[in-house]
C-alpha positions in Angstrom: 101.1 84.4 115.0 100.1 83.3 111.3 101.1 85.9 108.6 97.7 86.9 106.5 99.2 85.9 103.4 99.3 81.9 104.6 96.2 82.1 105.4 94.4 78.8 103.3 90.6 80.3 103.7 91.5 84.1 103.2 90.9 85.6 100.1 91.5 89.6 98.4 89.1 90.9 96.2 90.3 93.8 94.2 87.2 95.3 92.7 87.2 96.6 89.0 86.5 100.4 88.1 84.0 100.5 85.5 83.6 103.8 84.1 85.0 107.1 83.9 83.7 108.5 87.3 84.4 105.5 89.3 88.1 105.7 88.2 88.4 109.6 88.7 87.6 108.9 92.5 90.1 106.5 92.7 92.3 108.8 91.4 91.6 111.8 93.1 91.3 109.7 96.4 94.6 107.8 96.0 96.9 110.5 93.9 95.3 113.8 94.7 98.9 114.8 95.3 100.6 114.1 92.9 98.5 113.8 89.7 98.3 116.9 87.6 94.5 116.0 86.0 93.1 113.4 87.9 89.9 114.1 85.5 91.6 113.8 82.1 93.6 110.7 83.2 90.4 109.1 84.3 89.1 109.9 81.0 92.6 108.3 78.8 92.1 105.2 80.7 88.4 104.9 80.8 88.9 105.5 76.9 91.1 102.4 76.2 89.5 100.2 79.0 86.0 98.7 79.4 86.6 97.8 82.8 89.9 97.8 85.1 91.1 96.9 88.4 92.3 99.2 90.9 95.8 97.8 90.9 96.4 98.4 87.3 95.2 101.9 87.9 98.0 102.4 90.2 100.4 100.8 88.3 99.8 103.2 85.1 99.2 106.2 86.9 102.5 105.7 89.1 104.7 105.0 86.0 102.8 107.7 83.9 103.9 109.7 86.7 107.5 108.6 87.5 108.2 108.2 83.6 106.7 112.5 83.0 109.3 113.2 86.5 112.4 111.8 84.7 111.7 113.3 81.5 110.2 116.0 82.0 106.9 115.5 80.0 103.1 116.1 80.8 101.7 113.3 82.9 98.6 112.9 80.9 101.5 112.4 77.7 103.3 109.9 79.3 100.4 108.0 80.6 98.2 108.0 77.0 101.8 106.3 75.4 102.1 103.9 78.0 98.1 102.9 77.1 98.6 102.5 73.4 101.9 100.4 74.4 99.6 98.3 76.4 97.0 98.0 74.1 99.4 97.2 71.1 100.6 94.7 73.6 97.1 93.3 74.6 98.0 94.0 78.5 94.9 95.9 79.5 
């Protein structure tokens, strides 16, 4: 049996999140238990991003998260400093 990722003709599309709303759902649908305010992280990231993909999403939300764990910060605070990091650094 062929493994998926050697498949020559089979392709992944990650869609983009767009807006504020459409990056809340994800949120809430992927993080619901974990994330303190799925709504105001929606809204940092939506703020600093015209459009994003649903992998960077996770990626941010799961360090904002890991990063306000280990030192005991607000997850919204953690996750607005990584954004002006990766601004500063031209990564979104």
């Amino acid at each position: 049996m062929k493994s998926i990722s050697h498949h020559p003709s089979l392709s992944l599309v990650v869609p983009y999140l767009k807006d504020e709303l459409e990056i809340k759902r994800y949120l809430e649908d992927t993080f619901s238990d974990i994330l303190d305010d799925a709504g105001a992280m929606a809204t940092a990231i939506a703020t600093k991003c015209d459009a994003i993909g649903v992998k960077t999403v996770a990626r941010l939300v799961e360090r904002a998260v890991a990063t306000a764990d280990y030192e005991d910060r607000a997850q919204l605070d953690t996750l607005t400093e990584i954004l002006e990091d990766s601004n500063a650094d031209g990564a979104t």
